[in-house]
N, C-alpha and C positions, 0 to 999 in steps of 0.2 A: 504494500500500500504506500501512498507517497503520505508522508506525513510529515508536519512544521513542529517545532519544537521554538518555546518562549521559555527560556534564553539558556545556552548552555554553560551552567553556572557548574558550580561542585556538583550539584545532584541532578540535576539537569542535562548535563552534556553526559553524563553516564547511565540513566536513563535512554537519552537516545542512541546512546552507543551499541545499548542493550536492543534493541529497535533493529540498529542498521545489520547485527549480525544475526538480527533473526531474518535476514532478507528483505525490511523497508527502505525504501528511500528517505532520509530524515535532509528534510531541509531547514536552515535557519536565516535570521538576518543579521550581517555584519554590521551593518550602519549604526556608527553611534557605539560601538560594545566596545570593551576592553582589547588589548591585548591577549590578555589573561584567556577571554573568550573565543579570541580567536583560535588560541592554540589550543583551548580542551575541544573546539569543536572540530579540527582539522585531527589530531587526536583520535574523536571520536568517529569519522569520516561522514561529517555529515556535509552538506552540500549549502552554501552560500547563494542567498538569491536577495532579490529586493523584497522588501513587504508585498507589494502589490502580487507578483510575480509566486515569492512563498502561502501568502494565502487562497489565492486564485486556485493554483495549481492542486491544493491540500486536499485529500480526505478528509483527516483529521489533523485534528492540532491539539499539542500538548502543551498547556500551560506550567510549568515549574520556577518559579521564580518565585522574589525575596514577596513574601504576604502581601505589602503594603503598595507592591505594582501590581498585582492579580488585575481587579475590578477594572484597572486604565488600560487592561491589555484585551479584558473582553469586551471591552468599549470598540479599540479599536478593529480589533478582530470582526465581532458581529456587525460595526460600519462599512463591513468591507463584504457587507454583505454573503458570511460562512454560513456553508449549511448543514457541511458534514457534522463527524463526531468531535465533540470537543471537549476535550479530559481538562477537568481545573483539579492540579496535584498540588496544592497548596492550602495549608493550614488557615481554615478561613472562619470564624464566629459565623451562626445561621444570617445573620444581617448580610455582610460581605458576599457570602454564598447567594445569596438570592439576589445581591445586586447583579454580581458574577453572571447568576443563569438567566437574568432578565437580558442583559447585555446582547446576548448569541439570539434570540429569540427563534433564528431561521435552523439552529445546530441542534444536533441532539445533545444531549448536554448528562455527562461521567461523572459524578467529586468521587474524588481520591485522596489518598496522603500516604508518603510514605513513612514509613519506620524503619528503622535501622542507617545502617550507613549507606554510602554509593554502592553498588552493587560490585563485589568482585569475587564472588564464587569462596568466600574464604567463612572461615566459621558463624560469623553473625549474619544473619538471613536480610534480605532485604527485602521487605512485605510493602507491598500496593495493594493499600486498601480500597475499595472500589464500589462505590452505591449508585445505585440509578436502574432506570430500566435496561442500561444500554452497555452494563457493567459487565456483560459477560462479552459483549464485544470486544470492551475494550481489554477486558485479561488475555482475550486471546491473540494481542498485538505481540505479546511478551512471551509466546508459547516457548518455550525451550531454551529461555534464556536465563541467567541467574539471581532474575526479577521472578519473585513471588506472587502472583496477584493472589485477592481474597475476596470476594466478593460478600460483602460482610450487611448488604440493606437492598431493600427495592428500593428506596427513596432516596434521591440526593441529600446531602445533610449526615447520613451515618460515616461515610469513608472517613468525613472531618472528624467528628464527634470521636473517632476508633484516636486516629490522628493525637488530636487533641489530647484525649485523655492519660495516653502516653508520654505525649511532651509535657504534659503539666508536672507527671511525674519525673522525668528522667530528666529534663533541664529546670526542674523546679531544685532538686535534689542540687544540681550543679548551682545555681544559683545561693544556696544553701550552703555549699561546700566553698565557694567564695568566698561568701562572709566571713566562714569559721576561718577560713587563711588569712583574710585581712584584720581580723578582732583580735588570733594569738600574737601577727605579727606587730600589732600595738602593746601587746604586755608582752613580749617579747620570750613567748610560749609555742613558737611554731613545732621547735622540737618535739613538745608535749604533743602537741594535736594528731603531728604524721606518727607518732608511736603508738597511736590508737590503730592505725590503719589492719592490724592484726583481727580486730575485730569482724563479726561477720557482717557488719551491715553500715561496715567503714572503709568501703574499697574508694570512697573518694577523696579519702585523705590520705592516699598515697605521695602525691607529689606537690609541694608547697608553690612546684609554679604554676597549677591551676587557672590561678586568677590570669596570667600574662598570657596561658597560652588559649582563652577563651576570648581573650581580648578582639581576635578576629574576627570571629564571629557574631559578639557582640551587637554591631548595626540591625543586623538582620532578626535576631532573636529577641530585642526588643519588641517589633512591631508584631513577631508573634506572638509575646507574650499581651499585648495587646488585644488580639484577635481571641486568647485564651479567656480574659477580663470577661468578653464581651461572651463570649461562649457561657460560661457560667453562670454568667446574668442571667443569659436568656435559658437555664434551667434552673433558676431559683436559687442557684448554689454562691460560694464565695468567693465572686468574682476580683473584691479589692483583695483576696490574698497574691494573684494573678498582678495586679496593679504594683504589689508592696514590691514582689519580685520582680518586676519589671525596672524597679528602680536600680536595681544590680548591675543591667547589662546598658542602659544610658549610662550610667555612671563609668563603667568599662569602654564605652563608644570613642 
């Protein structure tokens, strides 16, 4: 199938890496990208075209990009009149997500999220989570690849919600584990804290450069934790905990 891919970032360009050696065409647009992008996508063998050109030409298109560009990409994707399938893999609040599938109106329209890392066939799994009517379609772009799909709802709204729930744990934890490295190394207890790491439900106080080496990531994990806020709200639950920790990764930015 010829498929667009929004934008080959870390998770992104490996995703459709996974894509091309299942036998898809993955096209992207260079205009405007990094460096950075260009080499994971060249890397990845996907194929450079203009926007007009890569959505025209599309099946589908796969959204995977930082949160907080999603909604401006299915703006401009669905302006461009798309009618195929269009997978939004990006950790979105039910708000976000329904501006998302209003956007495509003409598309059939996937939510996803992944878990785990980039996909490299190595011990931690990389699961695509996948809700909609149209969600077994879209698992079977990834057949025999070392992408996992899951098809976990009939409704859009669940792939996030799976997403989500995950992240709130596993970088809530990190965000957690930040603090505790930045709090010893003001009483000047760093020693104490990583000597706990013997503990069983202390593997993230292994290495006191935590904070520094999350610092990259940081931009991006904000605005999810963001979308996390909003997610919670809108199930009753506590979203300003989502909020408190969000203040970890600005502050890291």
């Amino acid at each position: 199938m010829r498929i667009t891919v929004f934008h080959p970032g870390a998770m992104g360009s490996r995703l459709a890496g996974e894509l091309v050696s299942a036998g898809h065409t993955v096209s992207w647009i260079p205009e405007g990208r990094s460096q950075a992008s260009v080499e994971r996508a060249e890397a990845a063998g996907l194929v450079g075209q203009s926007f007009a050109e890569a959505v025209a030409g599309a099946e589908v298109v796969l959204c995977s990009c930082a949160p907080q560009g999603a909604v401006d990409i299915a703006r401009q994707v669905g302006g461009a009149g798309f009618t195929g399938l269009y997978v939004e893999a990006n950790p979105l609040s039910p708000v976000s997500l329904r501006e998302a599938q209003s956007a495509v109106p003409g598309a059939t329209f996937v939510d996803a999220g992944v878990i785990g890392p980039p996909p490299s066939g190595g011990a931690s799994p990389t699961h695509l989570m996948l809700s909609g009517g149209a969600a077994g379609d879209a698992a079977a772009l990834w057949a025999g690849t070392t992408v996992t799909p899951r098809v976990v709802g009939a409704d859009p709204g669940a792939a996030s919600a799976a997403k989500s729930a995950y992240a709130l744990y596993n970088k809530g934890k990190a965000a957690l584990a930040v603090l505790a490295f930045q709090l010893a190394e003001k009483h000047g207890v760093t020693d104490a804290l990583v000597a706990q790491q013997v503990r069983a439900d202390a593997g993230s106080l292994r290495d006191p450069e935590l904070p520094e080496q999350l610092r990259s990531v940081a931009w991006r994990w904000g605005p999810e934790f963001d979308e996390l806020a909003a997610t919670l709200d809108d199930a009753g639950l506590e979203g300003d905990a989502a909020r408190a920790l969000r203040q970890v990764w600005t502050k890291l930015s």
